[in-house]
C-alpha positions as CSV (number, residue, x, y, z in Angstrom):
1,X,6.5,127.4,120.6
2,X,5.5,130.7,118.8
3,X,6.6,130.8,115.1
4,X,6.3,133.3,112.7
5,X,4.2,132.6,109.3
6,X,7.5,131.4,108.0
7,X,9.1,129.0,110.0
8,X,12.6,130.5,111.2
9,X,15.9,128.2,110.8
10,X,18.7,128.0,112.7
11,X,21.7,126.7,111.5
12,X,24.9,126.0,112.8
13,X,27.9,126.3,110.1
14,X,31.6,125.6,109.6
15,X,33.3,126.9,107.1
16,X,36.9,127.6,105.6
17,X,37.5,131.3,105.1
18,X,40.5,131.4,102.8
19,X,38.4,131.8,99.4
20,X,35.8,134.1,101.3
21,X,36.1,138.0,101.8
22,X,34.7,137.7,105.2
23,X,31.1,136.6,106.2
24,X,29.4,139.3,104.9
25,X,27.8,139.9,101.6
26,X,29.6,141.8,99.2
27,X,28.6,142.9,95.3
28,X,31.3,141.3,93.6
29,X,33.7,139.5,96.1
30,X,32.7,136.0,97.1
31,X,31.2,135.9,100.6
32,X,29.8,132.9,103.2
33,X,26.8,135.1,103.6
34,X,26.2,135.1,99.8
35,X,27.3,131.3,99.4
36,X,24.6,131.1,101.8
37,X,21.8,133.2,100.3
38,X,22.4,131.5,96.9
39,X,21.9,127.7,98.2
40,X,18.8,129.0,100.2
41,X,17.6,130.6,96.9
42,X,18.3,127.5,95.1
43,X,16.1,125.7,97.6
44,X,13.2,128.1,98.2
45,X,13.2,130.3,94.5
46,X,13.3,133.5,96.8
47,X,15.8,135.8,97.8
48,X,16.0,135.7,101.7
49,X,18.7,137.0,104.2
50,X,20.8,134.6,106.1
51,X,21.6,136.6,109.8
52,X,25.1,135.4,111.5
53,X,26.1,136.0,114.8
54,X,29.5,136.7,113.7
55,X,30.8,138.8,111.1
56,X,34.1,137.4,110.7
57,X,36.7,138.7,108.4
58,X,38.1,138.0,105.4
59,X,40.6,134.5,105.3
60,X,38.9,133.8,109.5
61,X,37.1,130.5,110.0
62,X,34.0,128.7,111.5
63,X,33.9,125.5,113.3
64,X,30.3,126.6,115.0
65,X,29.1,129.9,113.4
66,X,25.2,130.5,113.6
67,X,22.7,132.0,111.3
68,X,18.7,131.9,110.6
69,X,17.0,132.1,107.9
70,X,12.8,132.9,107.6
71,X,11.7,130.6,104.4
72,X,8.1,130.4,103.8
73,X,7.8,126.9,103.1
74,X,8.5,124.6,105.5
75,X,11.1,121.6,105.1
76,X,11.9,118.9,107.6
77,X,15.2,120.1,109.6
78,X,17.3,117.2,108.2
79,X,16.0,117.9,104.4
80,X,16.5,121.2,104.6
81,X,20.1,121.2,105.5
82,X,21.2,118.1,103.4
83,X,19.5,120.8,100.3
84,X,21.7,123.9,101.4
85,X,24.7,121.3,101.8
86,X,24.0,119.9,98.3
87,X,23.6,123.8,96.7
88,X,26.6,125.0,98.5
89,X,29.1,122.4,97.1
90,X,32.3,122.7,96.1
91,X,32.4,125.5,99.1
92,X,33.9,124.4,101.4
93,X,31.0,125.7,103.4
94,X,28.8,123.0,105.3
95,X,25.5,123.7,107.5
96,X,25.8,120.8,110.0
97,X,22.7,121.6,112.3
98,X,19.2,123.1,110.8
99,X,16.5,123.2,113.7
100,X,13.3,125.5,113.6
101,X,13.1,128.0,116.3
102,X,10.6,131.0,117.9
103,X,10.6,133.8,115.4
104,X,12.3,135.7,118.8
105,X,15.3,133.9,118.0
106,X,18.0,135.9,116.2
107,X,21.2,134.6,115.5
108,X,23.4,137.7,116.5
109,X,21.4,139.5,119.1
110,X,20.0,136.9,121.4
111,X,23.7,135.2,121.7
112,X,25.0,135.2,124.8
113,X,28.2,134.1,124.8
114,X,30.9,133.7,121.7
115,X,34.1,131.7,121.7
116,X,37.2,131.9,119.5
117,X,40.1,130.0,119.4
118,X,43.7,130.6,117.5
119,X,46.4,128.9,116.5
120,X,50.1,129.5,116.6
121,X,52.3,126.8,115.4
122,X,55.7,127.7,116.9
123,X,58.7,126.0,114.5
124,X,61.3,126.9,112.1
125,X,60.1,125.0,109.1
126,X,57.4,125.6,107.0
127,X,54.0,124.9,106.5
128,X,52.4,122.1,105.2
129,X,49.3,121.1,105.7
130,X,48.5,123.9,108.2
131,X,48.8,126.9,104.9
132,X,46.0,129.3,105.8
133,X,45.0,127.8,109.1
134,X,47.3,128.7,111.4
135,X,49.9,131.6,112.1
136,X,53.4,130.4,112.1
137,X,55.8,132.2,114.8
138,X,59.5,130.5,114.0
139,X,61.0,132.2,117.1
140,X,60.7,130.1,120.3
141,X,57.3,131.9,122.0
142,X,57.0,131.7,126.0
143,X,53.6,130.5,126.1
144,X,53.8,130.8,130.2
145,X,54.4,134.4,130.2
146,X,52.1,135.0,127.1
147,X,49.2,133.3,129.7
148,X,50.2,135.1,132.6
149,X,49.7,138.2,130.6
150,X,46.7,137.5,129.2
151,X,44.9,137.6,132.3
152,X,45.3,141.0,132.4
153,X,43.2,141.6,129.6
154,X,40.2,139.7,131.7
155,X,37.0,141.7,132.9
156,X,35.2,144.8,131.4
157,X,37.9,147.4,130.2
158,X,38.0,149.7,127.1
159,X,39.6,148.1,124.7
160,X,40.1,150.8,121.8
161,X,44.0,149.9,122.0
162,X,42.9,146.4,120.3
163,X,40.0,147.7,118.2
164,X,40.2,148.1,114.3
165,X,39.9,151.8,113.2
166,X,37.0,150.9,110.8
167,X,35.0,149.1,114.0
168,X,31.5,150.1,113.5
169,X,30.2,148.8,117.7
170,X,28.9,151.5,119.7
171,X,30.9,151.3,122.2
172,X,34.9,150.7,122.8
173,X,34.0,148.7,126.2
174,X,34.1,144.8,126.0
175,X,33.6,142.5,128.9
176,X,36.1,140.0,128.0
177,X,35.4,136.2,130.2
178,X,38.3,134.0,129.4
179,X,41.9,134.6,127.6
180,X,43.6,131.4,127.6
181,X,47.4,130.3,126.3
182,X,47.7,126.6,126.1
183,X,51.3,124.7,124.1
184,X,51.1,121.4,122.9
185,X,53.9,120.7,121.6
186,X,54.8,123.3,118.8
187,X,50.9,124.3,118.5
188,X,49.9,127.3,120.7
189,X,46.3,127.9,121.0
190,X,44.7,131.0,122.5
191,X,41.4,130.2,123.5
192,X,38.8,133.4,124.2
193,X,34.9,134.0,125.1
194,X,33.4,137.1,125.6
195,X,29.6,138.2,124.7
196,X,30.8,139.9,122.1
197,X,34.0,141.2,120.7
198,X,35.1,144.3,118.9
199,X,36.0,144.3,115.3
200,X,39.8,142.9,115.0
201,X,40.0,142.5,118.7
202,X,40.8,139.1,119.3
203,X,43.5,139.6,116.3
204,X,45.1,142.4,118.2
205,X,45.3,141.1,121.7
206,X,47.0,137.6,119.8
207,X,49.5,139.9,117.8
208,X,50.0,141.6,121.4
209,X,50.4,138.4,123.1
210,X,53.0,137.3,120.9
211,X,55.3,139.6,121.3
212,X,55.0,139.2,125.4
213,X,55.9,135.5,124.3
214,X,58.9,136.6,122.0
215,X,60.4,138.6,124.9
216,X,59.5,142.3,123.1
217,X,56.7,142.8,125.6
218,X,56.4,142.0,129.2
219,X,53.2,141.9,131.1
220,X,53.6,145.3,132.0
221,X,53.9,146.6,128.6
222,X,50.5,145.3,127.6
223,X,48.4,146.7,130.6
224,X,50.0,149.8,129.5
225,X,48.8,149.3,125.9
226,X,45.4,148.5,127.3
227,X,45.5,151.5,129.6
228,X,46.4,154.1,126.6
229,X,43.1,153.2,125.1
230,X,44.7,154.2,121.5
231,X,44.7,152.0,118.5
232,X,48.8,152.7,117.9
233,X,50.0,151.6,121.2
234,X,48.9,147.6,120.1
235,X,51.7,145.6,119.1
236,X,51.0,143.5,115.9
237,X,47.7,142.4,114.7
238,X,47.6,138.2,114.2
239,X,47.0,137.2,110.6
240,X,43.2,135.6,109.6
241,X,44.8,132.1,108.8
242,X,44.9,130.9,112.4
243,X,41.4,132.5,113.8
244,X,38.6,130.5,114.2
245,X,34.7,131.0,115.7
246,X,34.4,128.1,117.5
247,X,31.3,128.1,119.4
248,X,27.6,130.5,119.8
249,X,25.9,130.3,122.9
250,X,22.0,131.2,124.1
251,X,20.0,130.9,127.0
């Protein structure tokens, strides 16, 4: 194994996104990037940059987000993130994997695969313990015909219809590998991978899917959204609360 002069970390992260205005580091709003940066700096005494693979939005949550960090002295794995978890508390932020890797390891570019999941919980009553981690839909959702729709979404299109307007990718066309609806119970869970994803798009295509589930929308209508390639033919986008980055693959 090649490394760097300083050894490169990889970390694997979960985090609640409620108090956080997205991943990314921000001057004055909190951030996880920047609850990050300060527990390295704690640990280290230097200001360093923590990569992610996912720049998630503002309220949207991690159960397997991945970052790495180059820190010029060199701490055992285990030490390393039981310091970060001890500098980021209370956040509810927590680094459950550190492993050193090849300085040719970078969080966002050598990824391969990324996987998101959403929930929906369908019912008339309120939320309890579920406030800011799931999207409550109180009319009864067809979560057949929101599956059978989804499929159309599958395979390399353009998806500018389900693209946020301030989406900074290249290009509009995403290769999109699984689009799962699953109920259990009054939970709905969309379940999505892709190599990568536009800005808002898995948001979109949920707020899209729902309305195919409420009846509004039939399969039909959202290949036609897809086909207009035009950010006002999407239906609603999905609120943060029930988004979640589940999982980063690599070779």
């Amino acid at each position: 194994m090649t490394l760097g002069k300083m050894p490169r970390y990889k970390l694997t992260i979960e985090y609640d996104g409620a108090p956080f205005f997205g991943w990314q580091v921000q001057d004055t709003l909190p951030s996880v990037q920047g609850a990050l940066e300060a527990a390295v700096k704690a640990m280290t005494g230097a200001d360093l940059r923590v990569h992610g693979a996912g720049r998630t939005d503002a309220g949207v949550h991690a159960r397997g987000q991945v970052a790495h960090v180059d820190v010029e002295k060199q701490f055992p794995p285990g030490r390393f993130r039981d310091g970060l978890n001890a500098h980021l508390r209370p956040h509810p932020i927590a680094v459950l994997e550190a492993e050193i890797v090849p300085d040719t390891f970078e969080a966002r570019f050598s990824a391969v695969k990324r996987h998101y999941r959403y929930r929906i919980l369908n019912t008339r009553a309120n939320l309890a313990l579920d406030v800011g981690h799931a999207w409550r839909v109180p009319r009864r959702l067809d979560a057949e015909a929101m599956h059978a729709a989804a499929q159309r979404l599958l395979g390399k299109h353009d998806f500018t219809t389900f693209r946020d307007t301030e989406c900074q990718a290249k290009s509009p066309e995403k290769t999109l590998d699984q689009l799962d609806v699953i109920r259990d119970g009054r939970e709905i869970t969309v379940v999505t991978s892709a190599r990568s994803f536009l800005h808002s798009q898995v948001r979109s295509m949920v707020g899209s899917l729902v309305w195919v589930g409420e009846g509004r929308w039939t399969a039909d209508d959202l290949s036609a959204a897809l086909a207009a390639r035009n950010r006002t033919a999407c239906g609603i986008v999905a609120p943060p609360d029930g988004l979640y980055l589940m999982q980063v693959d690599y070779e």
